[in-house]
C-alpha positions in Angstrom: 41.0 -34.8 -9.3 41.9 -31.3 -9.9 39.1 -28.4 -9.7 37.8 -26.5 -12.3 37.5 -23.2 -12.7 35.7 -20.2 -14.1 36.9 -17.1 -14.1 35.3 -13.9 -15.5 36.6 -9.8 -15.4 34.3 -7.4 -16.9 36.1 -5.0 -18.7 32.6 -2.9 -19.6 29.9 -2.9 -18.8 27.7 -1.1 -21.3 24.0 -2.2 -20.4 23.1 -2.7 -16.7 20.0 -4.0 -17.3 21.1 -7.2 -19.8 23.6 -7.8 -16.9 21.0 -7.9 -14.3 19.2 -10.1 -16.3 22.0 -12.3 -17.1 22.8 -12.8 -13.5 19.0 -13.9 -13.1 19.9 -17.0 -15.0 23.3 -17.6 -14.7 23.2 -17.9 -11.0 20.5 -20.9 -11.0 22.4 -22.5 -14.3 25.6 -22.1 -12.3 24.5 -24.0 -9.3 22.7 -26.3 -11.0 26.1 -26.8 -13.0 28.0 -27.9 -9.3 29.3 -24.0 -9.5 30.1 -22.6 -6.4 30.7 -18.7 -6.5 34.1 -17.5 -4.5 34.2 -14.4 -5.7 31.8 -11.3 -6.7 33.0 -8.2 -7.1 34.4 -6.9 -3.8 37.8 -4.8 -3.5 40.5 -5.8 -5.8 44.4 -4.5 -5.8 45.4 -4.7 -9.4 49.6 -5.0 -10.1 51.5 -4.7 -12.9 49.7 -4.4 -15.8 46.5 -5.2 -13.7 43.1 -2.9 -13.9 40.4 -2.8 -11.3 37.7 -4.3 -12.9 34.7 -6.5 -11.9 36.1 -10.2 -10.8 34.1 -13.3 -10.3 35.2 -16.7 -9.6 33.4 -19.7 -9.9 34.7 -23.2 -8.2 33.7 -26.9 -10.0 34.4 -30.1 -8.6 36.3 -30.7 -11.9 37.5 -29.1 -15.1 35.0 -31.6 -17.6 32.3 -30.2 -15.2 33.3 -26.4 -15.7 32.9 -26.9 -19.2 29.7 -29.1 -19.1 28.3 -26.1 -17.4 29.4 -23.5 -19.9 27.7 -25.4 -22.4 24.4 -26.1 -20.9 21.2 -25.5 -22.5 20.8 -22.7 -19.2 23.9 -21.1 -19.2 23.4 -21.2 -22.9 20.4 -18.9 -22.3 21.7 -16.7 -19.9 24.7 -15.8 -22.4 21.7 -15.0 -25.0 20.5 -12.4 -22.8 23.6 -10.8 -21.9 24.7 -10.7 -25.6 27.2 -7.1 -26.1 26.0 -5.9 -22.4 29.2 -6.2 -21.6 32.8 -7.1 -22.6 34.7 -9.2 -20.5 37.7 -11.9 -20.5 36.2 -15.7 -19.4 38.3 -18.7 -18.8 37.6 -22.1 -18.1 40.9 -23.3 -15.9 42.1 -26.8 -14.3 43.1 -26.0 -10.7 46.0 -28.0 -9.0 45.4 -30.9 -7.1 
C-alpha cells in the first residue's frame, strides 16, 4: 500500500509565537495520527523557480491515514491556534509503492 504524505513550506511567517504554539499541538496530534516527521527545517537548495523557505515532511503508513489525521479533532485544534500566523502551501500526497 502506498504512503501518505504531508508536506508543508512556509512561505511567512508573520507571528512566531502562534507558530510555536501550533507546533505544541501539532506534534502530539501528528504522532498520534501514525505521522512520522522526515523533515524540519534544515538547509534546502531551491532550483528553478524554487525559494528557500521553511520545509517539513511528514510520512503516513497510508494516504486515508494522512487525511484522517488532517482532520482530527487535535490537529483540528492545532490549526485553530495557528490561524493567519503564517502562510504556507500544505499537501496531502499518495507516495509510490
Amino acid at each position: 500500500m502506498p504512503k501518505g504524505y504531508w508536506v508543508s513550506v512556509y512561505r511567512t511567517i508573520s507571528d512566531p509565537e502562534k507558530l510555536a504554539a501550533y507546533n505544541k499541538l501539532a506534534g502530539p496530534a501528528v504522532k498520534a495520527g501514525g505521522g512520522r516527521l522526515l523533515v524540519r527545517d534544515g538547509r534546502v537548495a531551491a532550483h528553478d523557480a524554487g525559494i528557500v523557505e521553511r520545509t517539513i515532511l511528514i510520512e503516513f503508513d497510508s494516504f486515508e491515514q494522512a487525511v484522517a489525521a488532517r482532520e482530527s479533532a487535535a490537529y483540528q485544534e492545532a490549526l485553530a491556534v495557528l490561524s493567519d500566523g503564517v502562510e504556507r502551501d500544505f499537501r496531502i500526497v499518495e507516495g509510490i509503492d
